[in-house]
Structure formats: C-alpha cells, structure tokens
C-alpha positions as CSV (number, residue, x, y, z in Angstrom):
1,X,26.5,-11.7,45.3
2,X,25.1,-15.5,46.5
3,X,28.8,-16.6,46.2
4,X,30.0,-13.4,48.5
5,X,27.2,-14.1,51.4
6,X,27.7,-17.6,50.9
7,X,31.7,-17.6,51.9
8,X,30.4,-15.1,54.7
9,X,30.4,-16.7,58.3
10,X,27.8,-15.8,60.2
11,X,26.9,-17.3,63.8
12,X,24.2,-19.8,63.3
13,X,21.5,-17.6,64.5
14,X,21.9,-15.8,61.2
15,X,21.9,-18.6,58.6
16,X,18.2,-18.1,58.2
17,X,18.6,-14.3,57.4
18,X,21.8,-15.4,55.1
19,X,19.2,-18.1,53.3
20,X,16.6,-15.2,53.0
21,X,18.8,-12.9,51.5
22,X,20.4,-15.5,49.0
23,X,16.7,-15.9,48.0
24,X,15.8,-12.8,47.5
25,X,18.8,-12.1,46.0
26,X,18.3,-14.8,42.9
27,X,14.6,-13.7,42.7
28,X,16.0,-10.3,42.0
29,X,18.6,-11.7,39.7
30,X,15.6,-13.9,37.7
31,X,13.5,-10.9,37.4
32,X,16.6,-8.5,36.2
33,X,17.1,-11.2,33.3
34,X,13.6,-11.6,32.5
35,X,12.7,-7.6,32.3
36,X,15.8,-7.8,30.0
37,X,14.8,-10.7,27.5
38,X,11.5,-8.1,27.4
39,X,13.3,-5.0,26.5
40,X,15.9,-6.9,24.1
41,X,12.6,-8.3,22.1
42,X,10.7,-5.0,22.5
43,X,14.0,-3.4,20.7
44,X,13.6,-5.7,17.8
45,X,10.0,-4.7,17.5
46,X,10.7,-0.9,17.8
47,X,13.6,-1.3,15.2
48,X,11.1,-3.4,13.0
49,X,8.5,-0.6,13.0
50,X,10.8,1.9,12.6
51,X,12.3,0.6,9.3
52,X,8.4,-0.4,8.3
53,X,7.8,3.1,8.7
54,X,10.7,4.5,6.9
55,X,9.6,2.5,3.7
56,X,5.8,4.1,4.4
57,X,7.7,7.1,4.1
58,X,9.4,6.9,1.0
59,X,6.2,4.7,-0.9
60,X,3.9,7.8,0.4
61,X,6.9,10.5,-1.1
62,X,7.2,8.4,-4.2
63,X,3.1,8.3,-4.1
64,X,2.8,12.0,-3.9
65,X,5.7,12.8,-7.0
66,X,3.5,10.7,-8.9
67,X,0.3,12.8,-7.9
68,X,2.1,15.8,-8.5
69,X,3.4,14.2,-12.1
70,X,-0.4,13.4,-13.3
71,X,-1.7,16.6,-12.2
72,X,1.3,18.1,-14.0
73,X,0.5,16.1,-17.1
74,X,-3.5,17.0,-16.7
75,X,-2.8,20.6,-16.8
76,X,-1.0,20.6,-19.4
77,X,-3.5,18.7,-21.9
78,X,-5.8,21.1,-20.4
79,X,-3.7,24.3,-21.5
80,X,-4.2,23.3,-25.0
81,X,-6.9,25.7,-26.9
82,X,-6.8,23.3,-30.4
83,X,-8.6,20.0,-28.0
84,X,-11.7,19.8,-30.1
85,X,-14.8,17.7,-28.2
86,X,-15.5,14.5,-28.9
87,X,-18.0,13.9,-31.6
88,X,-20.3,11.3,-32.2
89,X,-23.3,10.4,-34.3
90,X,-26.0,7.9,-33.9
91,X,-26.8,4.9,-36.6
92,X,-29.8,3.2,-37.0
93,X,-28.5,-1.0,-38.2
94,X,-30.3,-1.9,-41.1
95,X,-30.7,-5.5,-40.6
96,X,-32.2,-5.3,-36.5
97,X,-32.7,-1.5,-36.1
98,X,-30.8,-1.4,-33.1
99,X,-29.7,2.4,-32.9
100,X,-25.5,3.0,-31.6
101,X,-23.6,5.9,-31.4
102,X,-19.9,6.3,-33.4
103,X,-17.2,8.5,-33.5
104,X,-16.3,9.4,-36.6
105,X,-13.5,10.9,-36.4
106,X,-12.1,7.8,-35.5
107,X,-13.2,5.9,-38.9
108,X,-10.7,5.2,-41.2
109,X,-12.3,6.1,-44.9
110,X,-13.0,2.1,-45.7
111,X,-13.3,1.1,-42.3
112,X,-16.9,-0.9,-42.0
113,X,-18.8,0.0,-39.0
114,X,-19.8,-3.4,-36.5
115,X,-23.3,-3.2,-35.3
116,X,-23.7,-4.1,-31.4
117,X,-26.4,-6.1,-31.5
118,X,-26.2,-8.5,-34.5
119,X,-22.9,-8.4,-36.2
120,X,-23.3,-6.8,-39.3
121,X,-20.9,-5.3,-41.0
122,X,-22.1,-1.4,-42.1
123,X,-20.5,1.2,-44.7
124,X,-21.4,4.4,-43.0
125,X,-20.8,6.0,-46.3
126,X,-23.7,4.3,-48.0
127,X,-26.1,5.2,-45.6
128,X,-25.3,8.6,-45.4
129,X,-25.8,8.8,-49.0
C-alpha cells in the first residue's frame, strides 16, 4: 500500500496528506503484526493447556479405575463369612514387667516372643504353663 501511494502523483498541496496516510498506514501495518505475534503465542499456550489437560484426563480416568479396582477388591474380602477377628493377648515380661499385647495366631510353635521394652527373648509356652 506505501509503495502504491508513493508512485501516486499528487499536486504538491497533497504531499502532506500522502505523508499522513503512509504513516498511518505503517502504524496500522506494525500493529496488524504485533496483534499477530500475540495470537500466534496465545495459540501455543492454548495448545499447551489443552494437551496438559488431556493427560489430566486420562491420570484422573486411570485414577478413578484404580478406585473402582480397590473398592472392588475391598468388597470382596468383605463378602467372605470364614474372616475370623484378630486376636490378641496380653504378656506380662518377666525380667522388666512391661505388659505387650501378641497375636498368637501369628506365632510359629518355637517362635520366642521379643519383649518391647528390654529385649528378652520369652517362650510363651512356658508362661502359660
């Protein structure tokens, strides 16, 4: 457009208006390229977030099958009738006294008890004897 009014003759009176225009003109032109360095870098942004919030999307799906999975897996165990309570019975050290709770079902037969508090090694056997 500059090159067009510039190979325009125009009676001197005019050259001012020409000048103007040509101005105006390359302002507009500055301002056309700017506003569309701004869009070009807001597109990178909006095609950033949008593939940020496509993986969101799939971690929160993969999320919820997993929650869906456990609770799966939780009701099951709970269906089961034969699930007997834990059990546990409380021992009295005989070397500090210090008083600890046990599982036995968990006790192999010549597994030795540890107590808590000072170490010692305790045959539940013998005590319940």
């Amino acid at each position: 457009m500059q090159m067009l009014l510039s190979e325009i003759s125009v009676p001197d009176t005019c050259k001012d208006i020409k000048e103007a225009w040509i101005e105006l003109l390359d302002a507009l032109l500055n301002e056309i390229e700017s506003l569309h360095v701004k869009i070009k870098n807001q597109d990178d942004k909006i095609e950033k977030l949008t593939s940020l919030c496509s993986e969101f999307d799939m971690d929160l799906n993969n999320l919820e099958e997993a929650v869906d999975a456990l609770y799966e897996y939780f009701e099951e165990d709970a269906d089961v009738e034969d699930v007997e309570p834990d059990y546990y019975e409380s021992m009295s050290c005989p070397g500090c006294e210090q008083v600890f709770m046990f599982n036995p079902m968990l006790l192999d037969e010549d597994e030795f008890l540890i107590c808590p508090n000072c170490g010692l090694s305790i045959n539940p056997d013998e005590l319940n004897k």
